[in-house]
N, C-alpha and C positions, 0 to 999 in steps of 0.2 A: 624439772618437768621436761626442759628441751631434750635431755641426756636419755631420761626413759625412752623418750619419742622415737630419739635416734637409735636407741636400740632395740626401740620394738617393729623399727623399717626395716633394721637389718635383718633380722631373724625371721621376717615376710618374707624379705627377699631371697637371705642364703639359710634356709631350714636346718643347715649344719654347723650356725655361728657359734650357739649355744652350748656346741656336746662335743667334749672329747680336746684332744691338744689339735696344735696344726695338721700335723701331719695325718691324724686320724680323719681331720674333717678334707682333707685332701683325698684322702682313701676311697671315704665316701661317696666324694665326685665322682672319681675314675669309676666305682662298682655302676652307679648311675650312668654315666656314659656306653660304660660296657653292656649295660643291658637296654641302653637304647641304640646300638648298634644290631645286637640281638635280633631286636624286633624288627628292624628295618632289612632279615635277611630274604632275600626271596622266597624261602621255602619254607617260611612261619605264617604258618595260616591264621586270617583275619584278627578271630577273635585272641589267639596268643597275644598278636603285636599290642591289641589296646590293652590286653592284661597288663604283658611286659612295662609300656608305656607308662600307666598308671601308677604299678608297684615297684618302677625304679626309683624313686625318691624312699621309699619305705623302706626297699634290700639295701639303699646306703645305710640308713641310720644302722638296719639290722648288725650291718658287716663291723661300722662302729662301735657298737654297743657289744658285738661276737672279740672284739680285738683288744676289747677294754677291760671282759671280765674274764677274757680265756684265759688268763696266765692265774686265775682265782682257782678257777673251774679243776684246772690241771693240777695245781697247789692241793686242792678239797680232792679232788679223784685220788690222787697219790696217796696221802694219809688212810683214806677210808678203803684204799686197798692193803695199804699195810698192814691198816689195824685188823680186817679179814683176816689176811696170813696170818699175826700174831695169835688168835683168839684160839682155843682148842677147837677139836673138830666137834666134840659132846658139846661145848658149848654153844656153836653155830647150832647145832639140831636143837637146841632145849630154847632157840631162841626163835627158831623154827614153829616149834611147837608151841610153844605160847601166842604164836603168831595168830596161828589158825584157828586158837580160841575164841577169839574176836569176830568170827565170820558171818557167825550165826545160823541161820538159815542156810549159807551157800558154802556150806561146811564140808558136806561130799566133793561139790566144783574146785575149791580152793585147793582141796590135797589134790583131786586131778588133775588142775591146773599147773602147780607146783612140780608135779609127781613129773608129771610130762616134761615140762621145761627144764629139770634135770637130766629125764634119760633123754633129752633130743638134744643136749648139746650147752644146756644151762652151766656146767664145768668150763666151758669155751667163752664164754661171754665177756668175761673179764679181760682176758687173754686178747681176745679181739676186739674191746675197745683201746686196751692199748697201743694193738698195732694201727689203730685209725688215727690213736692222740697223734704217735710217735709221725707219722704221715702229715696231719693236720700241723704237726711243729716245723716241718721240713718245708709243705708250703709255705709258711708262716715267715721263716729266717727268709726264706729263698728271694721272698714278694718284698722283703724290707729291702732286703741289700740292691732289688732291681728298681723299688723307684728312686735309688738315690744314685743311680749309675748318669753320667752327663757325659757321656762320650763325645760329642763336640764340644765341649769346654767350657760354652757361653753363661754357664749358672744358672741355667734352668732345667731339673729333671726332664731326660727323654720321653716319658712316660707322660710328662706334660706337654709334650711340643706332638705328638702322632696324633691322628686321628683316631675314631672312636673303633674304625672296624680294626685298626693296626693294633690298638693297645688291646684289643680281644683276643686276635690271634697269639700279641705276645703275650698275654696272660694263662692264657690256655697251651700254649708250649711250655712256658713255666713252668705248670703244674703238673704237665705230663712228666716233666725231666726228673721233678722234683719226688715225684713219690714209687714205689715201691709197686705196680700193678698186682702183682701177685700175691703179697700180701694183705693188699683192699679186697682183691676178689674174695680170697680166703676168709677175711675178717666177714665183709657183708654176709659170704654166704652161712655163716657161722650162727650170725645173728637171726639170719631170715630161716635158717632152721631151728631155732631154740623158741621164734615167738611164733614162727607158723603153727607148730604144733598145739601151745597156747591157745589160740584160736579154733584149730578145731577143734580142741575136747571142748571147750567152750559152747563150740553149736552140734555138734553131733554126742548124743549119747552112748551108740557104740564105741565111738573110741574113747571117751568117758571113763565107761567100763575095762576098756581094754590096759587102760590105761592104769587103772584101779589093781588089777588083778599083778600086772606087773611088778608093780610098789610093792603088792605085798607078797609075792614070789622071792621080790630081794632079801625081805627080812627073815624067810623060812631056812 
């Protein structure tokens, strides 16, 4: 009973005793510190900083639970793109088609929904979540190999010894060093063109229609 007790003090006290190895619930901290650095910038208006404040214990656990199951995530995405590439292309459409049997009522929306998301860029999608993983892996290596850097020698990570606004700045250098600008640009805008158009045949009926007519322009 004393054992429970004592480990139900701790896990009061450190919310990250419980989850993940050392070094992840170490992680944890540093993302918490960094976003209460954040909030404490001058030019974060009011109600950010108690945001920030509030949901920095919750963006640790996040960053946690993101570094625990990404190498799953990366694992599943790689397969289930292969298996795409493998499958024929009639059978991709017949599985398409079956798809949109299930719709029911929102039977017209779904193919124009669909319909659009291919010709705005739904070919690219895959394309460009890869280039975000392949970016996301390079922060990844980049952020491990820095918190274990001890450049004065004493045996405790640097990362551990700066201040909250220092370990910001050097995180956010990291990450710039570490990824590809121009292929993020690329990737996002990839995406924000393939699900913007989704949305609007979704609320506008002309382009619904227009959208409609296209689809079937392709198969004449």
């Amino acid at each position: 009973a004393e054992f429970v007790s004592l480990r139900q003090r701790t896990a009061a006290s450190n919310p990250y005793a419980s989850l993940g190895s050392v070094s992840q619930r170490q992680e944890a901290k540093r993302i918490e510190k960094m976003c209460s650095a954040l909030a404490e910038h001058d030019k974060m208006p009011p109600w950010a900083k108690n945001l920030l404040q509030q949901l920095a214990p919750f963006l640790g656990m996040l960053a946690q639970l993101v570094d625990q199951i990404g190498p799953y995530v990366g694992q599943a995405f790689t397969m289930a793109y292969a298996f795409y590439t493998w499958l024929p292309g009639h059978i991709i459409t017949a599985i398409y088609g079956v798809a949109l049997c299930f719709f029911g009522g929102h039977f017209p929306s779904a193919i124009a929904a669909l319909e659009t998301f291919r010709i705005s860029g739904g070919d690219r999608v895959m394309s460009c979540l890869k280039d975000l993983w392949t970016d996301f892996q390079a922060v990844r290596i980049a952020n491990a190999e820095d918190n274990k850097k001890d450049d004065d020698g004493d045996g405790v990570a640097d990362v551990d010894q700066v201040s909250r606004k220092e370990l910001l700045s050097r995180k956010i250098g990291l990450i710039l060093r570490s990824v590809n600008p121009d292929r993020i640009m690329t990737a996002f805008g990839g995406l924000a063109q393939a699900f913007s158009g989704v949305l609007v045949i979704l609320k506008v009926q002309f382009a619904r229609t227009i959208s409609l007519a296209v689809s079937i322009s392709d198969c004449l």
